[in-house]
C-alpha positions in Angstrom: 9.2 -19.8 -44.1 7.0 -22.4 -42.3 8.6 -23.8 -39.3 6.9 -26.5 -37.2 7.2 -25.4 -33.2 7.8 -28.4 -30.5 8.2 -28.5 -26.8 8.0 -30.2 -24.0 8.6 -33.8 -25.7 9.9 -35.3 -22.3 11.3 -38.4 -24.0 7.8 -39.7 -25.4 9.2 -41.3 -29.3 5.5 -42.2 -30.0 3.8 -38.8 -29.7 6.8 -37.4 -31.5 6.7 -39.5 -34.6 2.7 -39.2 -34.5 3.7 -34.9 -35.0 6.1 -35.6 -37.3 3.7 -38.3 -39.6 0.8 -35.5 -39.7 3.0 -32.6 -40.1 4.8 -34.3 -43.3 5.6 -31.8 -46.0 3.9 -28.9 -44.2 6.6 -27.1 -42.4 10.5 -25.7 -43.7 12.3 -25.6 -40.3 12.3 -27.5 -36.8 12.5 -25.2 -33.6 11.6 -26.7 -30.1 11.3 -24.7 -26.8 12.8 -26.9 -24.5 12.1 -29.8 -21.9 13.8 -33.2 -24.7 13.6 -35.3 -21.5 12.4 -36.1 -18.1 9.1 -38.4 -17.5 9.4 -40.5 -20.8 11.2 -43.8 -22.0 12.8 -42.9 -24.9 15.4 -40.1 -24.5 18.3 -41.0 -26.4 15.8 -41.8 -29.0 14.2 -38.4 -29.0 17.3 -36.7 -28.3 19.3 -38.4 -31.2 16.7 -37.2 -33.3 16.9 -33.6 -32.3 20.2 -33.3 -32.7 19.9 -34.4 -36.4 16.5 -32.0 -37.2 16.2 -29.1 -35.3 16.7 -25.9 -36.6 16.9 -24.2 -33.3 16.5 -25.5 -29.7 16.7 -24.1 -26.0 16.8 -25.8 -22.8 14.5 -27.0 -20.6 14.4 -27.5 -16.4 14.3 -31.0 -17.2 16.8 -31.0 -19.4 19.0 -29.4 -16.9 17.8 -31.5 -14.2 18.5 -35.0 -16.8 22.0 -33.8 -17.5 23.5 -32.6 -13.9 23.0 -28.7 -14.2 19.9 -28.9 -11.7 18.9 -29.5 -8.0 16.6 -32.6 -7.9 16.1 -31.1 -4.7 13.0 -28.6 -6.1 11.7 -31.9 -8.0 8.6 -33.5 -6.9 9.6 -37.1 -6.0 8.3 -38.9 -9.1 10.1 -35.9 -11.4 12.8 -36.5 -9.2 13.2 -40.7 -9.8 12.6 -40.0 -13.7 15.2 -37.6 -14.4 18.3 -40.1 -12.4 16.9 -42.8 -14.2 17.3 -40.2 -17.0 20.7 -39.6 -16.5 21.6 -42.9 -16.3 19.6 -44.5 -19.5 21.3 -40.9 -21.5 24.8 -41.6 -23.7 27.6 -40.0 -22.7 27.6 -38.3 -26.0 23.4 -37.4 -25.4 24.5 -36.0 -22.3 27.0 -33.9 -23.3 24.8 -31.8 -25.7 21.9 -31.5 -23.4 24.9 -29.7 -21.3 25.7 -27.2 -24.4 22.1 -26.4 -24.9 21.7 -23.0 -24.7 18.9 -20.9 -22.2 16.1 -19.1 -23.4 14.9 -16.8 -24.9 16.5 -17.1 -28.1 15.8 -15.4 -31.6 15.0 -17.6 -34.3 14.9 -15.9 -37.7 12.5 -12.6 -35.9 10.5 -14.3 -33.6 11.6 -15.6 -30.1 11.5 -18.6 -28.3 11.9 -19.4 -24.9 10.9 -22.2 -21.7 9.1 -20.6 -19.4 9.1 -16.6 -19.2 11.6 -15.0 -21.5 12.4 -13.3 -18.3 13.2 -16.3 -16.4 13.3 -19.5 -18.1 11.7 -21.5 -15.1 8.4 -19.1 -14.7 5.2 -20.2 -15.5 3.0 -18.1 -17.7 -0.3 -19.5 -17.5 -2.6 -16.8 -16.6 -3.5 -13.3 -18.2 -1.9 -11.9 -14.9 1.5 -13.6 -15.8 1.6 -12.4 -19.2 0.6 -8.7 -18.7 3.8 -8.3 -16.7 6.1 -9.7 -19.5 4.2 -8.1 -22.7 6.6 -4.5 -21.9 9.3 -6.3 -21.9 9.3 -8.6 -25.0 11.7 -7.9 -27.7 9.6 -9.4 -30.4 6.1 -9.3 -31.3 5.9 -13.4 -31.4 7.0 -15.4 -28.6 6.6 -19.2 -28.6 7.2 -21.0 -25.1 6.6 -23.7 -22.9 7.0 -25.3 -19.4 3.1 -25.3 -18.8 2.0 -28.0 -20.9 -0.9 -26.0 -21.4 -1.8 -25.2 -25.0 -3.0 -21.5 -26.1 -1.5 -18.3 -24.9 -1.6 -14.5 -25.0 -1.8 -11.7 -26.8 -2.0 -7.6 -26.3 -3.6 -6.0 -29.9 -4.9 -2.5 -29.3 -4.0 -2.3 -25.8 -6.3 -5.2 -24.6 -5.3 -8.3 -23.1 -6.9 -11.6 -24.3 -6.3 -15.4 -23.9 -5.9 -17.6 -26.7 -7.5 -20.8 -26.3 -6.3 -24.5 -27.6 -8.6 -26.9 -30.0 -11.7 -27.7 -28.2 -11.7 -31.7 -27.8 -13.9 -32.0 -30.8 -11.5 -30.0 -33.0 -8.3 -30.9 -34.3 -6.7 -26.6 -34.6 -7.5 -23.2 -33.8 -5.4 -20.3 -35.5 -3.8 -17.1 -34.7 -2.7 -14.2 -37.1 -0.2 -12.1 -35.7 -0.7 -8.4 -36.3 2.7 -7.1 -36.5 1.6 -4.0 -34.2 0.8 -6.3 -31.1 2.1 -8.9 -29.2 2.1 -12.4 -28.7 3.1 -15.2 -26.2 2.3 -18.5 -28.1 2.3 -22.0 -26.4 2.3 -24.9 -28.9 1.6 -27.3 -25.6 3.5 -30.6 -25.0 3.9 -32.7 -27.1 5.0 -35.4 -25.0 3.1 -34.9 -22.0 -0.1 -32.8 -22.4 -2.0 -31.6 -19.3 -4.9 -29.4 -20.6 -6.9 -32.5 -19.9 -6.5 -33.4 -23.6 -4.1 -36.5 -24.0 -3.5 -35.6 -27.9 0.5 -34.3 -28.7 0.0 -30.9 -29.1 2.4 -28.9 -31.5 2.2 -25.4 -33.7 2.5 -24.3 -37.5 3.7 -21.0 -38.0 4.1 -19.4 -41.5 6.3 -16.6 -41.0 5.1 -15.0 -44.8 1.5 -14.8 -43.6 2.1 -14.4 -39.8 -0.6 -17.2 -39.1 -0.3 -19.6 -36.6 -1.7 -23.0 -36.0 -2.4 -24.4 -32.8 -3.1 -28.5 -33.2 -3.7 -31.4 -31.4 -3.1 -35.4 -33.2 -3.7 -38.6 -31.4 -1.0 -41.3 -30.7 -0.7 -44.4 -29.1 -0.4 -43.6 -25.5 -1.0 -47.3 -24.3 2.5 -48.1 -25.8 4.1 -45.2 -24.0 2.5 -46.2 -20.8 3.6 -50.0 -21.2 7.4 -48.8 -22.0 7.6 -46.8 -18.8 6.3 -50.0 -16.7 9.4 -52.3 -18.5 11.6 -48.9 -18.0 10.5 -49.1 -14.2 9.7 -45.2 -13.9 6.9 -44.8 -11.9 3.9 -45.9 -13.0 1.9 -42.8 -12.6 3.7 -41.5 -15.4 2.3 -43.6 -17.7 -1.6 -43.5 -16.5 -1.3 -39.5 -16.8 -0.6 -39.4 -20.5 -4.5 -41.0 -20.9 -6.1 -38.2 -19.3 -3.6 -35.5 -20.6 -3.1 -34.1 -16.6 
């Protein structure tokens, strides 16, 4: 089975669709780790759509925060003013799944997905550190997840630790096979709102007959993004970010 692996869209229809366009005919299933909303202008566009396509989905800390099941108070400001103006733009009916979405880390057809940690779905794996004290605890040798925006991962193969690195800004994927006897904590990045300092969508292949995974970046129109968050009045910071991809 191929599946294509989203997260962190954060509401951002253009960087979506520009996934979507490349990734045509190339994947099976839809799975997506979280974070539909927060920061972007579209979200009952995105989240319509995910409701209709995904194959499996987990919630995100904005996705709690968008839909009344988190303290704003542990929000910066700006995340803070995007997710109520969130909650106000969502359908009642938009709303009400975001509440049903379930936490990570789930298991999707052998491998696992999950937000942050799959020991806590609001921890931050982003160094070698972070990951060394989850690796004894995984219950699968693959582990996609999110939260960081940050593109790459982990992975433990004959006892040794390594970091697994994004596209370079000249290249467009890197890949990964996964050795069935070590273990693996993938992040396909954001696609929605990068911040590895490249402003591409970032997204994942994974072919679960060869075990390979693809880690790859597209372009999309980021000026259109930034102009809708200006009409949206969000903050404007928002949109400048998505140009730098921080």
């Amino acid at each position: 089975m191929r599946y294509l692996i989203v997260s962190d869209l954060h509401a951002n229809w253009e960087a979506l669709e520009a996934v979507l366009g490349w990734a045509k005919n190339r994947y099976e299933q839809i799975v997506c780790c979280g974070d539909l909303v927060g920061y972007g202008p579209d979200p009952n566009r995105v989240v319509e759509w995910c409701r209709k396509n995904l194959h499996a989905v987990i919630r995100g800390n904005h996705d709690r925060a968008c839909c009344g099941l988190e303290d704003l108070e542990w929000f910066n400001p700006i995340a803070r003013e995007a997710s109520e103006w969130t909650m106000r733009a969502l359908t009642e009916q938009n709303l009400h799944w975001l509440r049903t979405l379930p936490a990570g880390p789930l298991v999707v057809d052998g491998f696992l997905i999950a937000h942050g940690s799959p020991l806590d779905e609001d921890e931050y794996l982003t160094t070698l550190t972070d990951a060394a004290n989850t690796f004894e605890y995984l219950e699968s040798s693959l582990t996609f997840f999110g939260h960081t925006h940050l593109q790459g991962g982990f992975a433990w193969e004959n006892g040794k630790r390594r970091k697994l690195f994004r596209p370079f800004d000249d290249q467009c994927e890197t890949g990964v096979h996964v050795d069935p006897d070590g273990l693996y904590l993938v992040n396909p990045g954001s696609v929605g709102q990068p911040r590895d300092g490249d402003a591409r969508a970032a997204f994942a292949l994974f072919d679960s007959s060869t075990r390979d995974v693809e880690l790859r970046r597209v372009p999309y129109d980021f000026d259109s993004v930034r102009r809708k968050i200006e009409s949206a009045g969000l903050p404007v910071a928002l949109g400048n970010r998505l140009e730098h991809g921080r």
